[in-house]
C-alpha positions as CSV (number, residue, x, y, z in Angstrom):
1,X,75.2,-46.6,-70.9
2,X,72.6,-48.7,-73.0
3,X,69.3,-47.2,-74.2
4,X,67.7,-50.0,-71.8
5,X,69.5,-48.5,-68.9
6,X,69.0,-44.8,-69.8
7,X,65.2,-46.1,-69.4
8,X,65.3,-47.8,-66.0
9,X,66.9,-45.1,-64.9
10,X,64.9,-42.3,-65.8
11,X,61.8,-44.4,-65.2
12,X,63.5,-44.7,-61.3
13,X,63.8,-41.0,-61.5
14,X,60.2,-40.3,-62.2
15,X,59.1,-42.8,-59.3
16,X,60.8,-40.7,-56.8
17,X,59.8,-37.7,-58.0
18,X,56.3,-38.6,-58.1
19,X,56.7,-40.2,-54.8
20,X,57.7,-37.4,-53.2
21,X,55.1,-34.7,-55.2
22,X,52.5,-37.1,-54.0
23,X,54.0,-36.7,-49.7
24,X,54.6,-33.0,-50.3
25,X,50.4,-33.1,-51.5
26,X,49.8,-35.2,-48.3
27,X,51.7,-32.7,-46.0
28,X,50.1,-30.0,-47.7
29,X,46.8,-31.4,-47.2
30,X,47.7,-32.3,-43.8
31,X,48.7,-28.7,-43.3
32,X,45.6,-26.8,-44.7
33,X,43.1,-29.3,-43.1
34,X,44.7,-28.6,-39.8
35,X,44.3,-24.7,-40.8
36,X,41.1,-24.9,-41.7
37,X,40.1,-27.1,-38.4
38,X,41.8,-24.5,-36.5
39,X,39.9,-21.5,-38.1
40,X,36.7,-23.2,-37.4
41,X,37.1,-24.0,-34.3
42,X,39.1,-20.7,-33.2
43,X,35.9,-19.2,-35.3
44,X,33.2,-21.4,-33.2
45,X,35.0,-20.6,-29.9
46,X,35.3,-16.6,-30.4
47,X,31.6,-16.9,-31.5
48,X,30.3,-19.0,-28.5
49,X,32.9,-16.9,-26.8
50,X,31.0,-13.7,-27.7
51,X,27.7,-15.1,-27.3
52,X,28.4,-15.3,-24.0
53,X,30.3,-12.5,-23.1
54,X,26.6,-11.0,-24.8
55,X,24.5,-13.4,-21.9
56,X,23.5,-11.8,-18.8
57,X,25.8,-12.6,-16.1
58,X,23.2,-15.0,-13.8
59,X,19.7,-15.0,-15.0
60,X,18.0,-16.0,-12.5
61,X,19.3,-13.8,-9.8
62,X,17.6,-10.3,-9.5
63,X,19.4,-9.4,-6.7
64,X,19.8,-5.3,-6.6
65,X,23.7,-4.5,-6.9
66,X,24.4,-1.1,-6.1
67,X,27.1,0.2,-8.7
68,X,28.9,3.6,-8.1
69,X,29.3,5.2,-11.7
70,X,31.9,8.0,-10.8
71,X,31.3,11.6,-12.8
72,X,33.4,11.5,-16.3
73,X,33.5,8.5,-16.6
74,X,34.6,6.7,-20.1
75,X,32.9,3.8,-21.8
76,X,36.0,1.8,-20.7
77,X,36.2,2.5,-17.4
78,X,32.4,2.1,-17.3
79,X,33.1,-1.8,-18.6
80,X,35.5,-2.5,-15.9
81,X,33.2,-1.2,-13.1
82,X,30.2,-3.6,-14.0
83,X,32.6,-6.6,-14.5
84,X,34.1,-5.7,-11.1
85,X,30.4,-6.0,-9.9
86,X,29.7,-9.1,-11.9
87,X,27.0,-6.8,-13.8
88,X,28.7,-8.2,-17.2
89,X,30.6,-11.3,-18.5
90,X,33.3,-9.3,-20.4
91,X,34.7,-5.6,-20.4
92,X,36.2,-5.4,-23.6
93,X,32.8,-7.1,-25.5
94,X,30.6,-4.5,-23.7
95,X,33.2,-1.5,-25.2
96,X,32.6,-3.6,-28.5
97,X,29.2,-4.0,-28.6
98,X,28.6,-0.2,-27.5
99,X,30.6,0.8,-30.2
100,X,28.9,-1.7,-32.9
101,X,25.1,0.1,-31.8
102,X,26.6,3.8,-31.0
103,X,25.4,3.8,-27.7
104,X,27.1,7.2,-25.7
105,X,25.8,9.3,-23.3
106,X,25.8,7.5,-20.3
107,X,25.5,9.5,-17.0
108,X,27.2,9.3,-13.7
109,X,25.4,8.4,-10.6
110,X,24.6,5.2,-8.1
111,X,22.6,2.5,-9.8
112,X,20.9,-0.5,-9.1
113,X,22.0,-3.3,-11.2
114,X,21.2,-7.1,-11.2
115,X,23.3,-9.9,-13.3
116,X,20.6,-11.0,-15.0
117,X,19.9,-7.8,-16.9
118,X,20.6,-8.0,-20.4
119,X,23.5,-5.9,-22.3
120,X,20.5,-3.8,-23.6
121,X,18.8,-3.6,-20.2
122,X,22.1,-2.3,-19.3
123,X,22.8,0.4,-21.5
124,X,19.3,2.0,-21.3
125,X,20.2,2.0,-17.9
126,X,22.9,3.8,-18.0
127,X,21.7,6.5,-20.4
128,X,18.6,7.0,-18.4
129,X,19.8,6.6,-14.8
130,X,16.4,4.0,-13.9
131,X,16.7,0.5,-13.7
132,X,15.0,-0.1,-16.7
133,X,13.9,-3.6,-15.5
134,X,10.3,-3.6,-14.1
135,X,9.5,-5.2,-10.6
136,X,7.1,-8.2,-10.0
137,X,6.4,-6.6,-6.6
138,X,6.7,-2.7,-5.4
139,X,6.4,-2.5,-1.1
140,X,6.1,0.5,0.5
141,X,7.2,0.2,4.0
142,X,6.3,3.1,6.0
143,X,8.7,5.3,8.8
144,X,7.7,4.3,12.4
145,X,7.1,0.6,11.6
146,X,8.4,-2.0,14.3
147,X,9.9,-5.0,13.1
148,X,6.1,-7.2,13.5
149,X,4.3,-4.3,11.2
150,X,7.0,-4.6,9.0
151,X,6.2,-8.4,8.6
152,X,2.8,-7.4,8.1
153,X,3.4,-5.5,4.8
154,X,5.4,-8.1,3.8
155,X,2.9,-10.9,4.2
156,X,0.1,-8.2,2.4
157,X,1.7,-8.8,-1.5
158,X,4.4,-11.4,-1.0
159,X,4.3,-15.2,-0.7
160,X,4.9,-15.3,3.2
161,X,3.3,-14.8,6.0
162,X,3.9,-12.7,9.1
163,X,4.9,-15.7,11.4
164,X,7.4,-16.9,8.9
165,X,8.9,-13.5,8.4
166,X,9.3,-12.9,12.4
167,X,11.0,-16.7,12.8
168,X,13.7,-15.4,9.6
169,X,14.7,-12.3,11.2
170,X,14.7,-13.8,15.1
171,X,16.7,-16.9,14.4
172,X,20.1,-16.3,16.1
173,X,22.3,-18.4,13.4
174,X,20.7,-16.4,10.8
175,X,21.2,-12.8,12.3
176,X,25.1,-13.7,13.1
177,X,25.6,-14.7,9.4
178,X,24.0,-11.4,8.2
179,X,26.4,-9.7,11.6
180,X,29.6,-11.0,9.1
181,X,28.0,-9.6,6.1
182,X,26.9,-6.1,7.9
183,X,29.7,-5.8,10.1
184,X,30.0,-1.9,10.9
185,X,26.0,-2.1,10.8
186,X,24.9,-5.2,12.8
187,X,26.9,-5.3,15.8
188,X,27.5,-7.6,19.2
189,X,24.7,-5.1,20.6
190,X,21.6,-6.4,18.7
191,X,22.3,-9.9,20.3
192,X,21.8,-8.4,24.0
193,X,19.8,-11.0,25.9
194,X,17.2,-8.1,26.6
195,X,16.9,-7.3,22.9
196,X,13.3,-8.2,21.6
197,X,13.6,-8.6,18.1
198,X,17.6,-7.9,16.9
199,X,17.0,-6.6,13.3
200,X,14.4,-3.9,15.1
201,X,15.1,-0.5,13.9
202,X,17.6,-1.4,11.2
203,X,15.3,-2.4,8.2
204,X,14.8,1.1,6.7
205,X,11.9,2.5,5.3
206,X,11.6,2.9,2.0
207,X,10.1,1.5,-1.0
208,X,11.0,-1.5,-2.4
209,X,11.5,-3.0,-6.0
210,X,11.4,-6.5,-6.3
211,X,12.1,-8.2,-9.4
212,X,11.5,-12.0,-8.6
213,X,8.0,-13.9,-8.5
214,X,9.1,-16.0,-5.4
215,X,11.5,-13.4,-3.7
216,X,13.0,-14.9,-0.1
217,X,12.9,-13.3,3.1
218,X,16.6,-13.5,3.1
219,X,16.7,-11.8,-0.2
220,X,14.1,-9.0,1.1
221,X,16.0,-8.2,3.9
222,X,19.3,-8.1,2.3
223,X,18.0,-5.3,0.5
224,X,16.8,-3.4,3.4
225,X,19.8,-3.9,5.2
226,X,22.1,-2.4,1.9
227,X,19.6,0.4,2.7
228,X,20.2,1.0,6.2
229,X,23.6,0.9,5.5
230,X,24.1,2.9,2.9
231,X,21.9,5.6,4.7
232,X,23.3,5.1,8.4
233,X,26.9,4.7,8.4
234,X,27.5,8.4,6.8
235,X,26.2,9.7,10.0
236,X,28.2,7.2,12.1
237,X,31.0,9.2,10.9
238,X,29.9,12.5,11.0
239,X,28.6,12.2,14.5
240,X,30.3,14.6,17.0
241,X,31.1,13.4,20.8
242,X,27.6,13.3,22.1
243,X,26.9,12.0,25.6
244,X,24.9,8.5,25.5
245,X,25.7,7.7,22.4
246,X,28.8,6.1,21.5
247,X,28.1,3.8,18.6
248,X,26.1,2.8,15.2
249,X,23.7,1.1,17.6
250,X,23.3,4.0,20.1
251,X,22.6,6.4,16.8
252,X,19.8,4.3,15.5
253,X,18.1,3.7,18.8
254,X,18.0,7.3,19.1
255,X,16.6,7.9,15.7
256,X,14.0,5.4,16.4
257,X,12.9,7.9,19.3
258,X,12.9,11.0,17.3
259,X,10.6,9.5,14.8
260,X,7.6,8.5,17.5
261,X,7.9,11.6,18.9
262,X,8.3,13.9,16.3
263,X,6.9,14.2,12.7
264,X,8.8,17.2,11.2
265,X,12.5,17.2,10.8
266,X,12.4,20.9,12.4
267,X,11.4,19.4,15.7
268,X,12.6,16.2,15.6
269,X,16.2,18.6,15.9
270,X,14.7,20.1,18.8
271,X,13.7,16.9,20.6
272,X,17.3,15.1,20.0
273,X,18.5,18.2,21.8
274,X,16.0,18.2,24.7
275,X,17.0,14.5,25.2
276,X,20.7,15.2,24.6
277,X,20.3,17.8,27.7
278,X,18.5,14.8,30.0
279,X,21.4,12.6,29.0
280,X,24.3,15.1,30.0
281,X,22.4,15.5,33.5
282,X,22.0,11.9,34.0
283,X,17.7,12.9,33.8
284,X,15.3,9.9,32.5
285,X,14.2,10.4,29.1
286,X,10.3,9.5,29.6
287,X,9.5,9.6,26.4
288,X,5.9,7.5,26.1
289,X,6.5,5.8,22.9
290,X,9.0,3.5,24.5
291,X,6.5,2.8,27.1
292,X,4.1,1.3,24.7
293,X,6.6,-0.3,22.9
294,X,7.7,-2.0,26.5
295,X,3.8,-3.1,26.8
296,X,4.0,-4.1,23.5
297,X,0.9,-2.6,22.1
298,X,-0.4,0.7,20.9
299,X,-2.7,2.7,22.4
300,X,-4.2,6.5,21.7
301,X,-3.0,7.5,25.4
302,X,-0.4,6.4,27.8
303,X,-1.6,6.1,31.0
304,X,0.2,6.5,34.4
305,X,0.1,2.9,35.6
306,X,1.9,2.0,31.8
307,X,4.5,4.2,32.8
308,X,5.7,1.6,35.7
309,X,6.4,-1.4,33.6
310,X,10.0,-2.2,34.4
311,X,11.5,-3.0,31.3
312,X,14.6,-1.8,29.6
313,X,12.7,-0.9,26.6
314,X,11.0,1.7,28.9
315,X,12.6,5.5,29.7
316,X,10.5,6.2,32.7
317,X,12.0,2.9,34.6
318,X,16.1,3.1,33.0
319,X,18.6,5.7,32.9
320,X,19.7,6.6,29.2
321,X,18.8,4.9,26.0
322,X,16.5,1.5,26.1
323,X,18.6,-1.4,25.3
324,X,17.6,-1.0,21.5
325,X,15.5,1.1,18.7
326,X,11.6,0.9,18.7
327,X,11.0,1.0,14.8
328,X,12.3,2.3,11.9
329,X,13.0,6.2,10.7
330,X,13.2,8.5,8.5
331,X,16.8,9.9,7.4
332,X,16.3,13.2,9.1
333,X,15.6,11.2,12.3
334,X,18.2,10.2,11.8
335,X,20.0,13.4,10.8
336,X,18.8,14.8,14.0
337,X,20.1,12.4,16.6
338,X,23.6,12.8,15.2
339,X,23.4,16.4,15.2
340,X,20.9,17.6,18.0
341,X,20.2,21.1,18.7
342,X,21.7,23.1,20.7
343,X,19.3,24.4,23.4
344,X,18.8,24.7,27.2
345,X,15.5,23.0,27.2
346,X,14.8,20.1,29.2
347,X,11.3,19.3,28.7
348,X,8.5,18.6,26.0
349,X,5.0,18.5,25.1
350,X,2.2,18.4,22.3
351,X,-0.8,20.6,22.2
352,X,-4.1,18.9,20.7
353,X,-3.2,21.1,17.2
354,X,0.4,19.1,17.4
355,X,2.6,22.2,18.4
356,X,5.5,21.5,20.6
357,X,6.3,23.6,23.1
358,X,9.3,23.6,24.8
359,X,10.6,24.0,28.2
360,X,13.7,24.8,30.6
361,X,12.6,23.7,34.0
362,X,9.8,21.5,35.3
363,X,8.1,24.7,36.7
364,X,8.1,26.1,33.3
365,X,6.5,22.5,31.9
366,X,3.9,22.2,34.2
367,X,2.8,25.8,33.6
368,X,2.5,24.5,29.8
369,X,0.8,21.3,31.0
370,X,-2.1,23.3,32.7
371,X,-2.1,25.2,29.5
372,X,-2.7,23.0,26.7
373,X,-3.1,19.6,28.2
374,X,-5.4,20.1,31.3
């Protein structure tokens, strides 16, 4: 081989090989850009993915979810519940970001959540056991209230007024949509063609956090009906065979009795039992509050041509239970007409002090009458 060859040659050899350094530099280059465009995006993702996973759930919605937090709990079971609730984005970010701020302690319980708390909202929350979160608006609504005075607090604070309340809770489509959501609650019986008002008697009294400027009727009553609910349907299945009353509506009409005529839980006992002995002997109830609510009015005294009014609201004119509850109650109205006591009285009255005395025969009741009444 010539010197000239030798040198074409090794000057072919030194194309190739910086041919081919300068494709294994593009492949490499290839190779770490793609790297590098996948760490910054896989690093933009997981930090937009945290970010969220750090957002409230729905900010604008401060609807109250009620969130069992069974006793001995851990932090991760904790996480799972409120995803399960929608209360958080992300489980394993919440166990994360408790960890990160050495947050512990948190206590068993029933709490009221919304999904647009915060993760801090929640976590004070849950170490405290009080919604942390302060209402807009706090309604008291008192025991004894028909469904009208109800409206009436309502329309006091809130942006609504009586009339649009009343047209809410009477409009038919609307109370068989909340009958799906409320099904052992709100049954067929609240759409009886003698039935007044159908929600009467099953918004509970209580007081009432709201956490929105322009909260909805629907929204308000929602939250009375999770009240009712969660209040009512223990005693639904506790209640024993009692005569007259077979079912949740039955149990609340009663209730809504016991509270107009009673006012301590002692005697409100005694009364469901009094009543309980009319029902077993097939005896009319006469008990004056339904009267008035029949007339649909109050008045101080109930007066003998009142008490003819035939309605089926009204226990001097129907046998049994009126078609549906007068107002609301209080839980040991409640408590009482599932478990009335056990007496051999028939008969009632109230002295001017507010005694109640208590009798076994009508002899025995008139005798009282002439006592403390006459």
């Amino acid at each position: 081989m010539s010197n000239s060859d030798f040198k074409n040659q090794y000057k072919k050899r030194l194309k190739t090989r910086i041919e081919e350094a300068s494709k294994v530099r593009k492949i490499v280059s290839i190779i770490l850009t793609v790297l590098v465009l996948a760490l910054v995006i896989g690093g933009l993702t997981g930090y937009f993915y945290v970010k969220s996973a750090l957002e409230p759930v729905e900010p604008g919605n401060d609807k109250q979810i009620n969130v069992d937090i069974p006793l001995g709990s851990s932090t991760s079971s904790i996480a799972s519940i409120l995803e399960e609730n929608d209360i958080i984005k992300n489980d394993l970010i919440f166990r994360f970001y408790t960890k990160f701020k050495n947050e512990s302690g948190f206590q068993a319980g029933n709490y009221q959540f919304t999904s647009s708390m915060t993760l801090n909202e929640i976590i004070e929350t849950l170490k405290t056991g009080k919604l942390v979160k302060e209402p807009v608006y706090k309604v008291t609504v008192p025991e004894g209230r028909n469904l009208e005075q109800i409206a009436e607090v309502y329309a006091e604070d809130l942006p609504f007024t009586k009339e649009e309340f009343m047209e809410k809770v009477d409009d038919e489509t609307y109370v068989k949509e909340l009958m799906s959501e409320y099904p052992q609650l709100l049954t067929e019986d609240i759409l009886k063609e003698e039935i007044r008002h159908p929600l009467e008697g099953y918004l509970f009294a209580a007081t009432y956090d709201v956490y929105v400027e322009d909260p909805t009727i629907d929204q308000l009553v929602k939250k009375m009906l999770d009240k009712t609910q969660a209040v009512v349907l223990p005693y639904v299945n506790q209640m024993g065979n009692l005569e007259g009353i077979e079912n949740v509506h039955d149990l609340v009409t009663m209730a809504s009795l016991l509270e107009n005529e009673a006012r301590t839980a002692e005697s409100r006992q005694m009364i469901s039992g009094v009543f309980q002995n009319r029902i077993d002997k097939d005896m009319k109830l006469q008990t004056d509050p339904t009267v008035l609510y029949a007339h649909g009015e109050h008045k101080d005294r109930v007066l003998y041509e009142d008490l003819e009014i035939e309605s089926p609201y009204n226990t001097y004119y129907i046998t049994g239970l009126p078609v549906g509850p007068i107002s609301n109650f209080n839980e040991n109205s409640l408590q009482a007409a599932a478990k009335p006591k056990d007496h051999e009285y028939f008969y009632f009255l109230a002295d001017s002090s507010g005694e109640i005395h208590y009798a076994s025969s009508l002899e025995e009741h008139n005798q009282l009458k002439n006592e403390y009444i006459n």
